[in-house]
KOLNUDO-81717 format. One line per field, with one value per residue (C-alpha): residue in three letters; x, z, y; residue number from 1. Coordinates in steps of 0.05 Angstrom, whole numbers, plus 5000, padded with zeros to 4 digits. Each point is the difference from the previous one (the first is absolute). Example, Ala and Ser with C-alpha at 12.3 -4.5 7.8 and 13.67 -1.06 7.14 Angstrom:
<pts>
code = ALA|SER .
px = 5246|5027 .
pz = 5156|4987 .
py = 4910|5069 .
pos = 1|2 .
</pts>
This chain:
<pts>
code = UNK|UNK|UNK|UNK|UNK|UNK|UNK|UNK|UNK|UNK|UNK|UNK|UNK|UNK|UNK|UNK|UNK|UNK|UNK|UNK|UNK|UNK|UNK|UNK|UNK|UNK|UNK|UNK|UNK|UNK|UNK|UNK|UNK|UNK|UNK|UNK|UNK|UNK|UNK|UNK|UNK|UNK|UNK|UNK|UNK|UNK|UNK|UNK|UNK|UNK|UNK|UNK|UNK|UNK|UNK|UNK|UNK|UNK|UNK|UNK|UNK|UNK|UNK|UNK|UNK|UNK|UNK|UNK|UNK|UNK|UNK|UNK|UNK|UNK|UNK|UNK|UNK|UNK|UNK|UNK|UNK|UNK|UNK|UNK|UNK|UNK|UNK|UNK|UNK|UNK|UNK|UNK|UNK|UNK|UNK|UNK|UNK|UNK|UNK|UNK|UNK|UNK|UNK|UNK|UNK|UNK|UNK|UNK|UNK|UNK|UNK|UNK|UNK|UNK|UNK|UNK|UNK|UNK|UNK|UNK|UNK|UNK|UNK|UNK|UNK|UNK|UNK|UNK|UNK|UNK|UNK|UNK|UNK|UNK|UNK|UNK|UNK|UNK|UNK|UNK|UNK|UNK|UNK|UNK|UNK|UNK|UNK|UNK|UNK|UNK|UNK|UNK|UNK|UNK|UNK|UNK|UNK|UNK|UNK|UNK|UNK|UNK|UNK|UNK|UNK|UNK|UNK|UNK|UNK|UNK|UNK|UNK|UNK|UNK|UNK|UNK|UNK|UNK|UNK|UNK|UNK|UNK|UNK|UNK|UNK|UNK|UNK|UNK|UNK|UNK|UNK|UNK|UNK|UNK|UNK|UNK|UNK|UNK|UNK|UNK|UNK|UNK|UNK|UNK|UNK|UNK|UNK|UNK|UNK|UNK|UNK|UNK|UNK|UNK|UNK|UNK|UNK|UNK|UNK|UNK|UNK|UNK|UNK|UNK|UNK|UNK|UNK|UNK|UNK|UNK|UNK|UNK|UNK|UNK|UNK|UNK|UNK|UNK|UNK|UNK|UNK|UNK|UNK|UNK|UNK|UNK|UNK|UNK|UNK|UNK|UNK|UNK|UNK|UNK|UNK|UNK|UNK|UNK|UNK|UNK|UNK|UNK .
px = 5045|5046|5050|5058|5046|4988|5004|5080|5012|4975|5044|5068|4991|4993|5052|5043|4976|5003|5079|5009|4965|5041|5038|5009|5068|4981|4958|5049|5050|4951|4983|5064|4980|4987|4976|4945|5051|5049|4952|4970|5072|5016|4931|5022|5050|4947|4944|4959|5031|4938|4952|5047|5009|4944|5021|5060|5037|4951|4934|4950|4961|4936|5037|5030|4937|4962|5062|4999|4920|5017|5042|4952|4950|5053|5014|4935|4975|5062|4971|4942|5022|5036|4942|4939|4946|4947|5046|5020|4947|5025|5070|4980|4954|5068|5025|4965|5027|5045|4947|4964|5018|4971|4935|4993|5007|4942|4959|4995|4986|5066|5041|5072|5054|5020|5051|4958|4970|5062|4983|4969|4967|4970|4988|4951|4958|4992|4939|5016|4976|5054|4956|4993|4965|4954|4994|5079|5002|4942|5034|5068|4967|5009|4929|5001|5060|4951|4960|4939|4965|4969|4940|4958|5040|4996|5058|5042|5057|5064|5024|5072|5026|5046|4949|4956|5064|5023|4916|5000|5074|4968|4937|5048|5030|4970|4978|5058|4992|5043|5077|4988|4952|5040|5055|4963|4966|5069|5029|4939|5004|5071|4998|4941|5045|5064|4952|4959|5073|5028|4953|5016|5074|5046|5027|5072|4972|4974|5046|5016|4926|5009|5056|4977|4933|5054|5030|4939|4982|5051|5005|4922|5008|5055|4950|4943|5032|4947|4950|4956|5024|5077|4968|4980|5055|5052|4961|4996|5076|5013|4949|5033|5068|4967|4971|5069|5038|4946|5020|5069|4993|4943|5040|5062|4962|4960|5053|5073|5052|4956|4989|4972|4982|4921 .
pz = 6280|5024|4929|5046|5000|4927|4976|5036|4964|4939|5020|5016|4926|4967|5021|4986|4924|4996|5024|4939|4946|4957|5029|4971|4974|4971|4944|4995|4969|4956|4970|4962|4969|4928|4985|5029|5014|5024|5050|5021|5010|5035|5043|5026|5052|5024|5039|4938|4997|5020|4951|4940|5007|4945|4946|4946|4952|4955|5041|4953|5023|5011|5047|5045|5007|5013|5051|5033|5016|5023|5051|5021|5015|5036|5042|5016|5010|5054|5043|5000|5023|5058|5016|5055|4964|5002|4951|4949|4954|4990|4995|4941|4970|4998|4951|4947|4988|4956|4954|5006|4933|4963|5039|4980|4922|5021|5042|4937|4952|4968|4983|5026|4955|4992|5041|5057|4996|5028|5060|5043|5047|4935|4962|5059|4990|4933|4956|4939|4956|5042|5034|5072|5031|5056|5028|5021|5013|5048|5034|5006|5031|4936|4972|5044|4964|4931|5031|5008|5065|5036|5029|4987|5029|4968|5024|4950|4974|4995|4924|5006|5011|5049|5045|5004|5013|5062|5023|4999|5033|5058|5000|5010|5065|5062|5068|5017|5053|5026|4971|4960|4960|5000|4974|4944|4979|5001|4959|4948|4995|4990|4941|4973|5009|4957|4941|4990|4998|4960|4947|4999|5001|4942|4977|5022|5066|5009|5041|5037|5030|5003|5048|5045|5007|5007|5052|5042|5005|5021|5049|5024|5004|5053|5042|4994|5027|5019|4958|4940|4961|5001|4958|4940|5013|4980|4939|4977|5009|4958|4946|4988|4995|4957|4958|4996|4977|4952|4965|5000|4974|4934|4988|4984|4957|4956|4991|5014|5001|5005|5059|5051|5060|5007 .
py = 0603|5048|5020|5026|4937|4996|5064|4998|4941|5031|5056|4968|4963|5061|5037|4932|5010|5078|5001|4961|5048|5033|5066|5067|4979|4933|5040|5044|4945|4969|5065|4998|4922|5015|4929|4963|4934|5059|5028|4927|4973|5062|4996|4925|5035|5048|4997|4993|4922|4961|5047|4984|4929|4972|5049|5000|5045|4967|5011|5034|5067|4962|4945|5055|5039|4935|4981|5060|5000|4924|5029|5052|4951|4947|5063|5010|4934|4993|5057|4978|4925|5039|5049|4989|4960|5064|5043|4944|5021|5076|4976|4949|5057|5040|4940|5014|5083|4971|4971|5069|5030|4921|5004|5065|4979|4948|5034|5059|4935|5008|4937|4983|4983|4930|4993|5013|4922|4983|5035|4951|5058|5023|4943|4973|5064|4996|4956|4957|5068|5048|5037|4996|4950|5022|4940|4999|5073|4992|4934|5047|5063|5037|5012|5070|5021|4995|5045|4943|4984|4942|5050|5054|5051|5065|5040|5024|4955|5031|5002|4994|4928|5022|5035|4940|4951|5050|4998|4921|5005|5039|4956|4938|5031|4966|5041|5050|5059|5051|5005|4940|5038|5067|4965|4964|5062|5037|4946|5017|5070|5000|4943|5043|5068|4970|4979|5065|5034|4946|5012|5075|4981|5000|4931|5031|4996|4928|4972|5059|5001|4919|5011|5052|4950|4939|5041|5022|4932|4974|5046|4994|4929|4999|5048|4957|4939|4933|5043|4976|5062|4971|4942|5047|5043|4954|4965|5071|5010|4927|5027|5062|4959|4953|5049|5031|4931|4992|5063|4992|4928|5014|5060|4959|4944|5046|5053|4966|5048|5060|5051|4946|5036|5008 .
pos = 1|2|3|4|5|6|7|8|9|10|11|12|13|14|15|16|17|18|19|20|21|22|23|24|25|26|27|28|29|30|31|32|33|34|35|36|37|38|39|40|41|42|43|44|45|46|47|48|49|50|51|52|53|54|55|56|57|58|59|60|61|62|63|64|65|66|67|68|69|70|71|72|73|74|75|76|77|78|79|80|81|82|83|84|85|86|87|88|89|90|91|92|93|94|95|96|97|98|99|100|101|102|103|104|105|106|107|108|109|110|111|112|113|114|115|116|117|118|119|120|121|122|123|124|125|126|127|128|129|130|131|132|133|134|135|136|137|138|139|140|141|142|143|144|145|146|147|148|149|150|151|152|153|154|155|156|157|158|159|160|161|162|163|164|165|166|167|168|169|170|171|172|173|174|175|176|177|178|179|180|181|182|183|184|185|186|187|188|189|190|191|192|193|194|195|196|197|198|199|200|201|202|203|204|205|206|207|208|209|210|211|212|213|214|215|216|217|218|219|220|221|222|223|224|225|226|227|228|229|230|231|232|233|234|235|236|237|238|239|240|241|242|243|244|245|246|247|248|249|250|251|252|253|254|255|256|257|258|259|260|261|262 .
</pts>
């Protein structure tokens, strides 16, 4: 099957969706929204007005987190509806990053807090006694994320959750030669780059090193055009904003009035 004709449709949809992210300027105005129903009514007129649709001045912390991860995965799950058959699987592997820091909890054995039931990602994972059930983790893909295997292989497993989430990502990626796998491997290195300086950052400058990673891929993705790369280039760009709304929107219900700006 030859992916060209629908990696340009892919293509022409995306950059549809990314000329209506929010802009430099739009986050600029709602920094100045003291009040989470200040910011949200203020957020309607930008292009943040399809992400703040579900949620109210009333909306509590645990309904815009769970909202926000909701839109994550609808983001994904579009791609990947748009995308060549072969690659679906790595672009719905990308859908569950957002859930990373949960499975985590459960992988170590650690229980969730209540509100996390309402999570219907979650919930499905989860046995009658709250601890994972490895019958649904194994049905979702998940089980290597634990740490547990199917064989008896006796490599080493990585530790960290995050390392054994990127080695399933690259598992999932089908046969891909020549620029197509420069360009994925580029795209690895340099999400793999902004986290080992993030975590040697100060807090001050989160969204500084955010940007400058919003910024590079945005600009990589208009150089890789009709390329699988462009696919994971822009989810990355609408996690990052995601991530960013997220902030803006718990800081405002848990501390109203307060210095809101994460």
């Amino acid at each position: 099957m030859n992916a060209g004709p629908r990696l340009a449709y892919a293509q022409a949809r995306l950059q549809a969706r990314l000329s209506r992210l929010p802009t430099a300027a739009d986050w600029q105005r709602l920094s100045g929204a003291r009040t989470l129903a200040t910011y949200l009514e203020e957020a309607r007129v930008t292009g943040l007005t399809d992400w703040v649709r579900s949620f109210s001045g009333l909306s509590q912390a645990h309904e815009l987190d769970r909202g926000c991860r909701a839109l994550a995965l609808d983001a994904a799950m579009t791609v990947a509806d748009w995308s060549p058959p072969p690659w679906r699987a790595a672009i719905e592997w990308v859908a569950w990053l957002p859930w990373l820091p949960q499975l985590a909890h459960l992988a170590r054995g650690e229980n969730l807090p209540e509100w996390s039931a309402l999570d219907a990602r979650l919930r499905a994972l989860i046995g009658e006694n709250g601890a994972p059930d490895p019958q649904a983790w194994q049905a979702s893909g998940l089980a290597v994320l634990s740490g547990e295997t199917d064989t008896r292989d006796t490599r080493a497993i990585p530790q960290d959750i995050g390392e054994r989430w990127q080695a399933a990502w690259h598992e999932r990626w089908p046969a891909c030669r020549g620029r197509c796998r420069r360009d994925l491997d580029g795209f690895s290195r340099l999400i793999q780059a902004h986290l080992e300086r993030f975590r040697g950052a100060p807090p001050a400058s989160a969204w500084e090193l955010r940007e400058a990673l919003r910024d590079r891929l945005r600009a990589d993705l208009h150089l890789h055009p009709v390329q699988p790369v462009a696919l994971f280039a822009y989810l990355a760009i609408v996690f990052l904003d995601l991530e960013r709304l997220r902030g803006a929107l718990l800081s405002r219900a848990l501390f109203d009035g307060g210095r809101l700006d994460l």
